[in-house]
Structures are given as C-alpha cells and as structure tokens.
N, C-alpha and C positions, 0 to 999 in steps of 0.2 A: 504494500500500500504506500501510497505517497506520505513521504515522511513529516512531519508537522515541521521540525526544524529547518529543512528545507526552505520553508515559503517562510517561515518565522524567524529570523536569525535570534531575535531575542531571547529567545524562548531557551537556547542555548543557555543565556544566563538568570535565568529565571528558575523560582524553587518551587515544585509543584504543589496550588493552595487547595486543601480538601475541602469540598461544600458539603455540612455536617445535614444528617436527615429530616436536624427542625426545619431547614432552608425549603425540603418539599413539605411541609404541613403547609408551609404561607402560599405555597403554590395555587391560585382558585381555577376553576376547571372554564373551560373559554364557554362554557354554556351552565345558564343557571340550573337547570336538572341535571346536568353531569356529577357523578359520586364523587364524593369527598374519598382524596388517597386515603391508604390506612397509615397512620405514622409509628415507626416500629422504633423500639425498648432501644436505647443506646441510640450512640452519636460514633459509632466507628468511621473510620476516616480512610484512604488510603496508606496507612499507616497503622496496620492492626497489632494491637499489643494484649500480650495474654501472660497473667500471673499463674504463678504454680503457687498451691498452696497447699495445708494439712500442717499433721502434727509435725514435731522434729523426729530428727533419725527413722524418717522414714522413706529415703534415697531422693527429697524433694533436688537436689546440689547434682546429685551423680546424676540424675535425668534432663538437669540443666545444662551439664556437662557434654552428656551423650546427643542431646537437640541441638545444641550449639559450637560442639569439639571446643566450648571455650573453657576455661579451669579457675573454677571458684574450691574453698575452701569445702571440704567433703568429710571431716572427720566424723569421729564417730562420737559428738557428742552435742548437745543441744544447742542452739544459739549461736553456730558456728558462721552465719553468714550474719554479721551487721548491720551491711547495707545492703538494699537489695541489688542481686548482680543482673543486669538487661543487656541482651545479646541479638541478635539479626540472623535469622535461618532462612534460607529462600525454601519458597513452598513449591514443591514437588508439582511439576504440571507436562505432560508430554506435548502438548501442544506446543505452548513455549519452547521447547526443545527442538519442534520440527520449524517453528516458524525462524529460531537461530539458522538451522542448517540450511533453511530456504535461500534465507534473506543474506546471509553472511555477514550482517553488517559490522560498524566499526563500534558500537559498543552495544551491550545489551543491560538491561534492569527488568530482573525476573522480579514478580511478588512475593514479598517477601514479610513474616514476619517477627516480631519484637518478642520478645519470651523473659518477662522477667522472675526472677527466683527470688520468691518470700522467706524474708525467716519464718520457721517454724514457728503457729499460734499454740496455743493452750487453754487449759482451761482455763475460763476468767479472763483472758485475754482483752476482754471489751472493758474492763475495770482496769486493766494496766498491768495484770500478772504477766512474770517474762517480759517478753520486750513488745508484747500483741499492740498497744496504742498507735505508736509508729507505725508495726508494719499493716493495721488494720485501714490506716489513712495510706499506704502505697496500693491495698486492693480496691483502695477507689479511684485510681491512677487510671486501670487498665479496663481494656473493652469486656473481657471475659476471664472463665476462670478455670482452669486445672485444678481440679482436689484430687490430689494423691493419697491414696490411701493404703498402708500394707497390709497384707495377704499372709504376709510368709513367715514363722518360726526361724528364730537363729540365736542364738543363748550367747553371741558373740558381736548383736547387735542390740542396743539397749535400747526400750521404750518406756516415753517417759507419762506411762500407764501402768507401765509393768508387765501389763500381760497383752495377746492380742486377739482386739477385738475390736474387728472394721466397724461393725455397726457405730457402736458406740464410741467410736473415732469419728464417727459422719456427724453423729451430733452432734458431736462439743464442735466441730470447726462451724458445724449450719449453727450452731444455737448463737456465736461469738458473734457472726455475722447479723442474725437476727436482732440480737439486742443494740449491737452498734446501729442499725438501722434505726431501730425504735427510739435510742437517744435523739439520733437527729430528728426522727419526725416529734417528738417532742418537743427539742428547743424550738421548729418551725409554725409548731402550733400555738406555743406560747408569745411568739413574733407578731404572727397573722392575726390572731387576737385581738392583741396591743392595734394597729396598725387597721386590722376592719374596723374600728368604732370612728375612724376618721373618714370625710369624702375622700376619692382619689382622685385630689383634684391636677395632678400633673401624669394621672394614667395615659398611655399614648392610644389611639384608635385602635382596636382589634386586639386589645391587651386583654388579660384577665384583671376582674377587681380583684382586694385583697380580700374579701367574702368568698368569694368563689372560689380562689384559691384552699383556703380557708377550709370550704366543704371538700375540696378531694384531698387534702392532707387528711381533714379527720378521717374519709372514706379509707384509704391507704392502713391509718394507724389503727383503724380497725381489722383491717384486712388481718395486719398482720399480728393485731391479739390473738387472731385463730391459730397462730403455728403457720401461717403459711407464708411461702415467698415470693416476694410482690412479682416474679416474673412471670408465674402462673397465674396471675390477676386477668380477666377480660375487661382490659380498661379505653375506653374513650379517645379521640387526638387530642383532645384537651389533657386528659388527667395523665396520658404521655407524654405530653411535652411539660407537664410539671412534674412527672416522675426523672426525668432524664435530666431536668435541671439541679436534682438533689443527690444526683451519683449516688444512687442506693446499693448497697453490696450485692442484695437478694434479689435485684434487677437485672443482674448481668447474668449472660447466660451460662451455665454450668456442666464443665466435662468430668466425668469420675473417671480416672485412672487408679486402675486393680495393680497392684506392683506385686506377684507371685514370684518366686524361687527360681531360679536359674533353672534347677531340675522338672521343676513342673511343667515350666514352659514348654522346656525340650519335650519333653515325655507327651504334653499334650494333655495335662492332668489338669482338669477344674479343679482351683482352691475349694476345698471346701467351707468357704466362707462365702463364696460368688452366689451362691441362692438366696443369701441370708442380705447381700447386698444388693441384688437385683430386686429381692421383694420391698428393703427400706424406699429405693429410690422411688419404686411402684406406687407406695404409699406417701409420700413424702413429695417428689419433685415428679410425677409419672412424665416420659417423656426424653427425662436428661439422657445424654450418651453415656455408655459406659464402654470401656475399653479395658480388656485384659491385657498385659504385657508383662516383662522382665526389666526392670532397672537394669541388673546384673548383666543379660544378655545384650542391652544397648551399650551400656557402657565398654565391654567388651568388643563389639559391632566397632566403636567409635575410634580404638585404638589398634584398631586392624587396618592393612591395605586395603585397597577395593578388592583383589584379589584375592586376599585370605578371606575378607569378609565374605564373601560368596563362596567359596570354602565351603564355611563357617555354615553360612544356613543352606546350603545345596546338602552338607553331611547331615546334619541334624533335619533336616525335611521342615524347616519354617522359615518365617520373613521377621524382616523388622515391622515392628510397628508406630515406628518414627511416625512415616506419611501418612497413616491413618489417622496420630494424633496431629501432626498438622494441619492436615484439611480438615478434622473437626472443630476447628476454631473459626474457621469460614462458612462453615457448613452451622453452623452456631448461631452467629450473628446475620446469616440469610445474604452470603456475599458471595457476587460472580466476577470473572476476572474478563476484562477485553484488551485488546491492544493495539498499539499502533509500531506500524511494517516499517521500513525501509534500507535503506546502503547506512544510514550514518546509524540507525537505531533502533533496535526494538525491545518495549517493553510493555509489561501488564500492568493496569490499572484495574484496581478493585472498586468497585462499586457497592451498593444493597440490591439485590435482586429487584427488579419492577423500577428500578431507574429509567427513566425517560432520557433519552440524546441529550440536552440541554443538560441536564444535570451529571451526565458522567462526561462530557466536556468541560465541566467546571470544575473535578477531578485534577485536571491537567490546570488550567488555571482560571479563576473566577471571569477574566473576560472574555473565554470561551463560552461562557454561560451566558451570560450576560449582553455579548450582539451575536449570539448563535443565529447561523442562516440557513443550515441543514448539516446532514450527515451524510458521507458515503459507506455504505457498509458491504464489509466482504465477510460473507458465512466462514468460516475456519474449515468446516468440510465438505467445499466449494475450491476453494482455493489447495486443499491438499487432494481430492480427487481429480482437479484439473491441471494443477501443476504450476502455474503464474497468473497475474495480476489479468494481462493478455489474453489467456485464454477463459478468465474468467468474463471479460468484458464480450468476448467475442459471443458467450453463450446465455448470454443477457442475464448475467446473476451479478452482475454489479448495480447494488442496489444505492438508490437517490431518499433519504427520508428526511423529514421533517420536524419538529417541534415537539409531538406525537407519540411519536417512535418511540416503543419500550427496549432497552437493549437487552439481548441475549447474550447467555455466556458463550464466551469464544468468537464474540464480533471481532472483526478489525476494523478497526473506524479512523477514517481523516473527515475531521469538524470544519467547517467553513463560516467565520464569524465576521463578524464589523463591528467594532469598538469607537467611530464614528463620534457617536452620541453621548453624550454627555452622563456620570452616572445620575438616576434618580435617586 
C-alpha cells in the first residue's frame, strides 16, 4: 500500500497520538434515528499495557522475565521487585510477518505490547500491608490485568500462605482490588454530595451534572456491595464514561494465568486444583480467560536458542504458551490490528474493534481524524492470495471508503485527509 510517509514527510517526525474510546461516545450519528455507538470499559490506546499481578513467590518476575527475555530480580522471596519492572514484547501476528517479506521495507513497527510486573499484593494490601498501596495505585496505570496464580507444590519455594490454595489466593488478590475500588467510590461520593447541593453553573453543554453523576457513583457502589466487579456490570454510555474516568481496578479486564509444575505441563497433567479454579471464576467473574501454563517451562523456553527451543517442545510434544497469553490481552480489551504497507514502512496499529476509518486514522495522528476524506483499503487476504498492490487493483478489490467505514482486522489502509481548516 502507498506509504503515508511518503506523501507526508512530517509525519517522519511526528509521535503517533492515540484517540482514547471517550473521543467515539461524542461521536453523534449523521441521522437523528441512527443508534447511539456502545462505548466500551477502558480507554486503551495504541499502546496497550498489561500488569501481572497475584501473590508473591509465585513466579509473577520469572514470567516477566520469560514475556520479555528482560531480567528483573527473581528471588525466592517476597517483595523482591520494588519498582515495578515494564518491558515491550511484540505481539505474535503472521500476517505482519508476511506483509515484512512482501513489502521489504526499510523499517518495520510490529504491535507490540507493555507488560509490566507488580510486586506481589497480600492480604490487607488495600490498608497498606506489604508494600500493596503503591503497587495497588501502579494496577490502575495499566489497561488490563494478569493474575497469576500457583498451581504447583514445591517445599523449596515459599508461600506467603503457607500452604496452597489457588482459590483462596483469587480472593484475597479480587477482595484487595475490590475494596481499593470501594474506597474510591466512597471519597467520590462524599465529593458529589458536597458539590450536587450547588447549581452547575460553569457545567459545559453535553456535560453531566454533579447529581447525575452522583446517581451512577451510588449505582456503581452498590453494585459492588454485592461482591461483584464492576466489569460485569451492564452499564449505560453514560455511566461508562464515568466509570473509565475513575480507573476502577474491577473494570479492567481480567486474565487468570494457572502456573503448574514443569512436570505437569510436560506430562499433560490437569492440576488438580484447575476444576476448583474454573468453577471460582464461573461463579465469581463467569467469562474471564483462563490459561494453563508452566513459569518453569517458559523460563527455560527463554534461555534456549530458537533451535534448542524447538528441541525442546518438538521432544516433549507441547508449545509455549507465551502467544496465547499475548493475544489474550487484545482479545480482552476487544482490539484488532490494521496496517499501513510500503518500501520505507510497515506497521500495525491497534484499534477497538467496530472503529470506524476516521477514528483509526486518528491512531496515527489526531489530524488524520480530524480532515479525514476517505480511506483506501486492501483486504490482507486479497493482497496475499493475489500477490501485489497491482494485481489487486487490476481485480477490483481495491476498495474506496468513506466516513462510514467500520474497519476490519487485517485492513491495510492509506487515509486521505485535509487539515485545511481551522480546529473547532
């Protein structure tokens, strides 16, 4: 596809600005019966970032280690990471793979995401046991979240329960996050209070009052007197876009990672703790992903050549399962990848699924959104079943869209804008 930097020399030095998913709630539809979008939980960006969290000593470092080959502090005892360590993995996509060997160009930017590694919470953590306060305000940093939980017996790895017991490890890290939640919606309630007894007399057009506001805070901290977490909530575009503005922990969305024994893996042995955890989630967050893996086997994965590496699970008859927990962090947050083709570059940009052209041009940078004139799109298996740009035009699949236009995962899009006009 025609390269953007090409016709944009700027654009060279420009940093690409993500347009967050409140930008589509203000979106009004060009026809007064036309549906109001649905606006979804989180403001992930081009730029997705995902915490690891759980108890300590329970391999949260060494899988940080293993996702990233980067090398944080791994001992075998509590409170070993500080600060939190955040690293950059590119996310696993063959597409992107064939659209490099297509194109050959002079640089490429696969998608790619942020992973950062929590110190281990505890009981009490929301009260400031351990070191939970801090890192309770770093899990409201990131889009989503990793709970690590172990699996696996080892009388040479210490837990600081003593014994184990996944379940009861899901609750104290859900209960931490819960009540850290409920503080906040408390101080907000006590705010909104104060603050509705007043007119809003400098409220802007299309704002909420602080009354209104007001009832979906209370709506919310009822919600979640029940035990439950607000991303299982069936809430309004209103009461989500005051949810998203309060960075709620129980709003983001939630991956369980099973951390079982090197041995089990291989063997192909269900912990037998994974029924007892698939029925908590069932009850509790019905829905969430859960993922079996090995710490032990990734970490080992990590410090192998590619060569042994494949060894490695070609002998034993299994895969890593790195990629499956990468793409469940997109697959989480409801994100598709498109990209743009050519000789100097190509890369992928992430979107939310049901973006419209105008907003994932805005991805790349706010004034593509903003004098958007259309899009040209090339289907990804379109152009890999015909073989170039040329033969796709020749067979009339080089598509012209508009304003309109929902994008698909695996578009290849060149935006056509004018910047012209003055901002409103």
């Amino acid at each position: 596809m025609l390269n953007i930097t090409r016709k944009i020399p700027c654009f060279i030095r420009c940093k690409s600005f993500s347009t967050s998913s409140s930008v589509y709630a203000k979106k009004k539809a060009s026809k007064k019966d036309a549906p109001t979008e649905k606006v979804l939980l989180g403001r992930p960006s081009n730029n997705l970032s995902m915490g690891v969290v759980g108890l300590p000593n329970i391999g949260k470092s060494s899988l940080f280690n293993a996702l990233t080959n980067s090398s944080v502090p791994a001992e075998n005892y509590p409170f070993c990471t500080i600060d939190p360590s955040e690293a950059r993995v590119q996310v696993p996509d063959d597409r992107f793979d064939w659209l490099v060997d297509t194109y050959k160009p002079d640089r490429i930017t696969p998608a790619h995401l942020t992973v950062v590694d929590i110190a281990g919470l505890v009981r009490g953590a929301s009260q400031g046991a351990g070191l939970g306060n801090a890192f309770l305000s770093n899990v409201a940093s990131v889009d989503a979240i990793y709970h690590l939980v172990r699996t696996f017996e080892n009388d040479d790895v210490t837990h600081v329960e003593n014994t184990i017991n996944p379940v009861r490890d899901l609750e104290i890290i859900q209960n931490e996050l819960r009540i850290k939640d409920e503080e906040m919606l408390e101080r907000q309630l006590i705010e909104l209070a104060k603050l509705a007894k007043f007119p809003d007399s400098k409220r802007l057009p299309g704002t909420m009052s602080k009354k209104e506001e007001l009832t979906i805070v209370e709506k919310l901290a009822e919600f979640m007197a029940q035990g439950r977490d607000v991303r299982k909530g069936d809430w309004n575009n209103n009461e989500v876009n005051t949810i998203n503005s309060l960075h709620l922990l129980t709003a983001k969305p939630m991956i369980y990672l099973c951390n079982s024994s090197e041995e089990d893996f291989i063997n192909g042995n269900q912990s037998k703790h994974l029924p007892d955890i698939q029925r908590w989630v069932d009850e509790n967050n019905k829905g969430d992903l859960i993922i079996p893996l090995s710490v032990s086997v990734e970490s080992k994965l990590a410090d192998m050549s590619k060569e042994e590496a494949e060894a490695y699970l070609n002998d034993n008859g299994i895969q890593s399962q790195l990629p499956r927990v990468i793409l469940a962090g997109y697959k989480a947050l409801d994100l598709i990848h498109y990209f743009t083709c050519g000789k100097q570059e190509v890369r992928a940009w992430t979107v939310r699924n049901n973006a419209k052209a105008p907003q994932a041009a805005g991805v790349i940078h706010t004034d593509f959104e903003r004098g958007f004139i259309s899009a040209e799109i090339i289907k990804y298996q379109d152009l890999k079943e015909l073989g170039s740009e040329s033969a796709v035009k020749a067979a009339g699949k080089f598509l012209q869209k508009g304003k309109e236009y929902v994008m698909e995962d695996g578009d290849i899009a060149h935006f056509k804008f004018n910047v012209t006009n003055k901002k409103k």
